[in-house]
N, C-alpha and C positions, 0 to 999 in steps of 0.2 A: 229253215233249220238244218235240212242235211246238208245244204252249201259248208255251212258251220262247222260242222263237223267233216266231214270232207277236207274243207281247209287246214281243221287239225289235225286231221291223221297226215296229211303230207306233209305239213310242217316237223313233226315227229319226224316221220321217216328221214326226213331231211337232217335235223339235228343227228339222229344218232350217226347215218353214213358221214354226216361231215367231222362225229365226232370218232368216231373209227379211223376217218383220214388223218386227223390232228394226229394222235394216237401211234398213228406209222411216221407219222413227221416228227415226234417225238424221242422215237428210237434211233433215228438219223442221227448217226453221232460215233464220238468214240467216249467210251464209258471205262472206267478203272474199278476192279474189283476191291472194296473196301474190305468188305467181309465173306467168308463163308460159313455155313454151320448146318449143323443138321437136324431139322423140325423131327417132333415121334420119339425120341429119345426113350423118355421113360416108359412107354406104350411097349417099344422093344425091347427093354429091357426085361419090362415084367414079364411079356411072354417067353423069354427067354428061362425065366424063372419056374416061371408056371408049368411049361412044356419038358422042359430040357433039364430042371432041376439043375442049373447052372448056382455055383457055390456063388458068394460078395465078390470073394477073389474073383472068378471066371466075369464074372460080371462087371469088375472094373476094367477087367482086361480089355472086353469085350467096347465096352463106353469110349474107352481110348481110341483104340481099333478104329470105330465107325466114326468120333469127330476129328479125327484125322483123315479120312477120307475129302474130305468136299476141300479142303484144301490143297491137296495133292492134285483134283483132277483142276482144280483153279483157284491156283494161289494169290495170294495179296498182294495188289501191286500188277496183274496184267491188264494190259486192255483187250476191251473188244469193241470194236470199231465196224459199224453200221454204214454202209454206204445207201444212198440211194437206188443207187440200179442194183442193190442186190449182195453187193461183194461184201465179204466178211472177216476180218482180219481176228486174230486169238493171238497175241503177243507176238506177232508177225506171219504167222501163218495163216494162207489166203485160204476160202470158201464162199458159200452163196449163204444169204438168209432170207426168208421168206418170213410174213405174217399176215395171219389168218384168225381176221376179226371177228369171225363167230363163237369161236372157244380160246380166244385174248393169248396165242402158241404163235413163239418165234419155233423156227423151225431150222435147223442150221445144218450146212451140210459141210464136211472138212474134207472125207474123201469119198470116194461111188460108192462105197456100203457103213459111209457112218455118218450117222443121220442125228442128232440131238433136238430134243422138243423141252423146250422152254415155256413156264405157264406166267405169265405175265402178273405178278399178284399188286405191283403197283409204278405207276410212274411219273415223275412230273421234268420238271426244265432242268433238274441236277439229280435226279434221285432217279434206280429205276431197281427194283425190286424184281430178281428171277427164282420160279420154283422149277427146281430140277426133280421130275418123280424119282424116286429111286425106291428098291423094293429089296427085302430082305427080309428070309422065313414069314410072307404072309402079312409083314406090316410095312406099310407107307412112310418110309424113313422122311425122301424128302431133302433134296441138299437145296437151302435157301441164300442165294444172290446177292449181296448189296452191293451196288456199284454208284460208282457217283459220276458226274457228266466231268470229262476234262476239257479245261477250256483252250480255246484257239487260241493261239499267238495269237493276233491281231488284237484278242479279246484282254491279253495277260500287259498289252504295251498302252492301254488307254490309262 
């Protein structure tokens, strides 16, 4: 009976590392930014309200303000391109990326002191879903990712 069990714990562990590897093979790629937008919205807002006594006015102001952000730092229409060994491209511009399958974080570096961490919230063979934290007075804004895989030549002439 504990052979059994034995057995099963290692087949476990086995699935998950091999599905951690998929996972990074999946990211292999160059991806185009479809969407951006920012999660928490109405949470900021209201504290906004709550705190700050910020008027409708100040408060649309405000709304515009912040879902203009996540498309300014990555707008529609870039790629970003995953190498294997590491290298990292952001609509030409090279870096390193790393990922780190214990808390599902790309990790990207553009230059020696700037560093971006990426929460992986979904991804499959075309689709790959980024949560970027972002924080402002105390709430979790959140600038969320959609990108979609773009395909190779090779893939585009069959």
């Amino acid at each position: 009976m504990k052979l059994k069990h034995v057995l099963f714990l290692f087949l476990g562990i086995l699935l998950i590392s091999s599905c951690q590897k998929d996972k990074q093979k999946l990211i292999v790629g160059e991806w185009q930014i479809k969407e951006a937008r920012v999660e928490n919205m109405d949470k900021y807002l209201n504290e906004l309200k709550e705190k700050y006594q910020f008027t409708d006015k100040d408060l649309q102001r405000e709304k515009e303000r912040v879902q203009a952000l996540p498309t300014s730092f990555y707008p529609q229409g870039i790629t970003m391109k995953f190498d294997a060994d590491g290298k990292y491209y952001l609509g030409g511009i090279e870096g390193k990326w790393t990922y780190n399958p214990d808390n599902d974080q790309i990790k990207i570096q553009l230059a020696i002191l700037d560093t971006t961490t990426f929460i992986i919230k979904k991804i499959t063979r075309k689709e790959l879903v980024l949560i970027y934290p972002y924080k402002v007075s105390d709430v979790d804004l959140n600038f969320e990712l959609v990108l979609t895989r773009v395909k190779a030549e090779e893939d585009n002439q069959e």
